[in-house]
N, C-alpha and C positions, 0 to 999 in steps of 0.2 A: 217218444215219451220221456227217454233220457234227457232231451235237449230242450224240454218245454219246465222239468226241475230246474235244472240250472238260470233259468230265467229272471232273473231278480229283479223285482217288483221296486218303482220309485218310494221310499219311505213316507215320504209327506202326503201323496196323495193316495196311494196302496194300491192305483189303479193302472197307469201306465208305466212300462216298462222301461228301467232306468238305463239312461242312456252315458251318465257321468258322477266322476263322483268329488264332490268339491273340495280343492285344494282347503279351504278354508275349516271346514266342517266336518271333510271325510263320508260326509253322506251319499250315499247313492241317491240320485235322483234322475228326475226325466228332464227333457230340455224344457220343458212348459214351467215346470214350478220351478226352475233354474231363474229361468228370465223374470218371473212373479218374485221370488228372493233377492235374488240380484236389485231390480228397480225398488223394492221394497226399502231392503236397507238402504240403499241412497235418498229416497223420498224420509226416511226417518231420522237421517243423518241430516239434511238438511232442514227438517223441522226442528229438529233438539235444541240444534245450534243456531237456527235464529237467522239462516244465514241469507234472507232476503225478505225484502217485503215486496209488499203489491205495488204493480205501478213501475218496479227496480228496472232499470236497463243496466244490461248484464251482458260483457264483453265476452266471449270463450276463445280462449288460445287455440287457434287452430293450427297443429304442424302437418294433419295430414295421417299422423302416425297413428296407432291404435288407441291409445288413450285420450286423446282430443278427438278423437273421431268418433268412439264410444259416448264419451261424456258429451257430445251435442247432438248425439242419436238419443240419449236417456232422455238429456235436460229437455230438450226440447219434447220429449213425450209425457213426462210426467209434467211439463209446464201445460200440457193440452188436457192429459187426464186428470188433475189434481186443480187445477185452474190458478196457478200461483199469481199471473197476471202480471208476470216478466216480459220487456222487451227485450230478446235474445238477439245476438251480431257474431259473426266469426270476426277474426282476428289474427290475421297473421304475421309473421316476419320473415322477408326475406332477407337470408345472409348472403347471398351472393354465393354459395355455392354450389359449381358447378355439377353436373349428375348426380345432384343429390335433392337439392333445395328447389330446384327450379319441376324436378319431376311430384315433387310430392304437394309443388304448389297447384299441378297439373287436376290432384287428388281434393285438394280442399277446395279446388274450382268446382268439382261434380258433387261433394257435399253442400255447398250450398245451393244449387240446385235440389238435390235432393233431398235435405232438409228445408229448403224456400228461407232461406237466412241470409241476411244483408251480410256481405263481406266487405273487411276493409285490409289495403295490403299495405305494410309498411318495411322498408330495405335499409339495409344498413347504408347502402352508397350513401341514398338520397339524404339520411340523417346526420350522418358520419365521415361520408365523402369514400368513405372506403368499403369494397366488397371483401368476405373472409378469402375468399382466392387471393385477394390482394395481401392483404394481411400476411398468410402463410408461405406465400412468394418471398416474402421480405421479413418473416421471422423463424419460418420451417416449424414442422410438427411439434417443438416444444414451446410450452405454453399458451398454444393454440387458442384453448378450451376458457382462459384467462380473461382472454379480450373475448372470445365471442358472449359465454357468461354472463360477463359484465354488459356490455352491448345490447343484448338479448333482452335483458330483465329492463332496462331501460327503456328499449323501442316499444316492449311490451305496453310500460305506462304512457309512452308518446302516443301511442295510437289508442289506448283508453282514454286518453285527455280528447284528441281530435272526435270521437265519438261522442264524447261527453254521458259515458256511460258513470253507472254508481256503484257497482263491482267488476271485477275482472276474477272469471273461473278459468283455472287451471289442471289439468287432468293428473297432477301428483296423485302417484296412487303409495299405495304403503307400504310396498318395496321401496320405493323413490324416499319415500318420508325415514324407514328404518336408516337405508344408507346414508342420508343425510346428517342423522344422528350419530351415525357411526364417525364418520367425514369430523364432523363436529368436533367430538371428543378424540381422536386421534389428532387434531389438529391446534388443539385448546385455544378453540376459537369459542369464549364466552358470552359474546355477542350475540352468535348466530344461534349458541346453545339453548339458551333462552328462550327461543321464538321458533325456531324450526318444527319443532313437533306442532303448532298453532295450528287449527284449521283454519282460521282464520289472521291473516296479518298485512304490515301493511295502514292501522285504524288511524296511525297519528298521519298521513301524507293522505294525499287526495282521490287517492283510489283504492280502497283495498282490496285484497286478492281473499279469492276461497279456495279450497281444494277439498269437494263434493267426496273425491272417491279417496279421501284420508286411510279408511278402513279398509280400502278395497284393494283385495290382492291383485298383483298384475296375472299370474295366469288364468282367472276369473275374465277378468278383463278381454284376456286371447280368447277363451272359451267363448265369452257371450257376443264378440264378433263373428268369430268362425260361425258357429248356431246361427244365429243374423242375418249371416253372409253381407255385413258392410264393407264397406269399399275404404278400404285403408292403403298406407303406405307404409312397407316394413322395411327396410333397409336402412341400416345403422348410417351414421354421418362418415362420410369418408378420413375424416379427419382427430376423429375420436378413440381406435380402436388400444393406444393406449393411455387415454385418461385415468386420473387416479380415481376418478369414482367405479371406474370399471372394476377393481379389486374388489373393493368396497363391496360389491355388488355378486361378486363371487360367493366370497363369504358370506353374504346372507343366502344365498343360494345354497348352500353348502347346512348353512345350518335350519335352513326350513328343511331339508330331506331328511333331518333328523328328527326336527321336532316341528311340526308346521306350524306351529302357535306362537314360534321364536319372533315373528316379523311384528307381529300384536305385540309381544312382552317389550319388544325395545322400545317401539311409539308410545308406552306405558311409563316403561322409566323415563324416556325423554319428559314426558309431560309431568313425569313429579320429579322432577330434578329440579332444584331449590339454589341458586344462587346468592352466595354469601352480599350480606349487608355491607361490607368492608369491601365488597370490590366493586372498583369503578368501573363505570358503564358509561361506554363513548355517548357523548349528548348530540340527540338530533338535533342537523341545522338545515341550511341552503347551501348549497353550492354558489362559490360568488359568481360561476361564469357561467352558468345553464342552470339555475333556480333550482337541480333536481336535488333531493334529499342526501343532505351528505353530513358525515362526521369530522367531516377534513372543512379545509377551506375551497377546498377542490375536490370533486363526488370525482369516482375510482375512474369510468367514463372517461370526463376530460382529464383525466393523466395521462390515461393510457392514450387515448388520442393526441394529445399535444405529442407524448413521443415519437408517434408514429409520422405526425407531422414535424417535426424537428429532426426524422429522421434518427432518433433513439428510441427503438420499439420497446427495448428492455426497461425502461424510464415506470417505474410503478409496481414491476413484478414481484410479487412478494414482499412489499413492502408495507406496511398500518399506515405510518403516520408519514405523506411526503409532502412536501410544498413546492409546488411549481410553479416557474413564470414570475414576472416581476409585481412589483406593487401596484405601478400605473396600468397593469395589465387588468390586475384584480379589480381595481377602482373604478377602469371604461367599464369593465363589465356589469357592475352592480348584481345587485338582487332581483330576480325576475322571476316570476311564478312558472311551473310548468309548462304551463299552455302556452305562454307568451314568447322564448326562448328555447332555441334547441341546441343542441353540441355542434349541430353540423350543417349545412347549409339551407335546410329545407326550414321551411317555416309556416306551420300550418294553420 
């Protein structure tokens, strides 16, 4: 009789027995109106904002890991229940490394199976000529995270171009988005400040990117896998364990178990954060030697690769404004659209 009181009843529905209680909201609930809440706010986040229309082919970053693996379990349900009339594709990249990248491509293999979604793989070698094993051999765990990054965000839009999709969704969720804000402002990087908090960016270049789970806390995210039981891959990058957003990342951790509303209040002020009339703001251009969007005369990309091809890896680190390579260098290469030109030997 004692143990049938203590029982506590899911709030939303008043009928079955609650099995969790959300990071987000603090509510007790059961796992049914969890997963109803959870897909809800995502189907209403992505109506608010407008972030597709009918018809849209829609690229999803697949790494395998919890949150790209969530988000093409969701998208792809509520594109069935809701009739959005998306063509949905995985997307991945591989970096080349070893027991890490190669297992969890193992993982995005049996999601597309198991979501029936066209995958497409695209690797640094083939783009870049170089694997991050390579890379790391010849520059060691500092500033690792620098050229993958960079690399990363690039092969992403390489293989949205080859698809010739009309968005590319990313599973940022609002830990990822808080820290970035954090990252930002520790870094008086004005640029980035501006835009990062966006659900949407990316509008001026050829593809733009969304991030559905803006709102969505990552332990939400663990919970509605676990409940699920989807097929993910959890193991951190071998290569990461100390990057600076890892702090970064502490500290938000540190101050949601004070106040869990903290991770919401920062994506808040990032997004009213007002940048002065009187400061200058780098102007988008092309890249003169791989067309891809750059503020420089030379996108971050081909820096760091021509270093690493000249054999000076350090050539770009840290650095705004560099100019490399000669003029007749700049001039063979011309201006050339994304699709048409890559950095690295592949050309799709």
């Amino acid at each position: 009789m004692e143990g049938k009181r203590n029982v506590r009843i899911c709030c939303l529905c008043n009928e079955r027995r609650a099995s969790l209680k959300r990071p987000k909201t603090l509510q007790q609930i059961c796992t049914e109106c969890f997963y109803l809440a959870f897909e809800n706010e995502i189907h209403q986040i992505i109506l608010s904002n407008r972030l597709f229309s009918r018809g849209d082919r829609v690229a999803i970053g697949a790494s395998g890991g919890k949150d790209s693996t969530v988000l093409a379990y969701v998208l792809s349900k509520l594109n069935r229940v809701h009739d959005y009339g998306l063509h949905l594709f995985l997307l991945s990249v591989d970096e080349g490394i070893t027991g890490y990248r190669d297992d969890s491509l193992e993982t995005v293999h049996r999601n597309q199976i198991q979501y029936g979604l066209p995958l497409k793989i695209v690797s640094y070698k083939d783009l870049y000529g170089w694997t991050m094993d390579e890379i790391v051999k010849l520059i060691g765990l500092k500033n690792n995270c620098t050229f993958c990054g960079v690399f990363r965000r690039q092969a992403l839009d390489r293989g949205a171009a080859f698809l010739k999709v009309d968005k590319l969704v990313t599973g940022h969720n609002a830990d990822d988005i808080a820290e970035t804000i954090l990252l930002n402002i520790l870094r008086g990087d004005i640029a980035r400040l501006s835009r990062c908090s966006s659900i949407v960016t990316g509008e001026d270049g050829p593809i733009p990117r969304c991030k559905p789970f803006k709102y969505t806390y990552e332990k939400e995210i663990v919970m509605y896998a676990y409940f699920k039981k989807l097929d993910y891959f959890s193991t951190e990058c071998i290569y990461s364990p100390n990057a600076y957003r890892g702090f970064a990342r502490e500290f938000i951790k540190d101050l949601e178990r004070i106040r869990p509303r903290a991770i919401l209040d920062i994506i808040k002020s990032g997004e009213n954060f007002r940048i002065s009339t009187t400061t200058k703001m780098p102007e988008q251009g092309t890249c003169e030697r791989c067309g891809y969007i750059s503020s420089q005369k030379w996108c971050k990309a081909c820096v760091l690769l021509d270093g690493l091809n000249r054999g000076l890896p350090k050539l770009g680190i840290g650095r705004s404004r560099v100019e490399v390579g000669c003029k007749e260098e700049n001039e063979s290469h011309g201006r050339k659209s994304i699709e048409s030109k890559q950095c690295g030997s592949l050309d799709f």
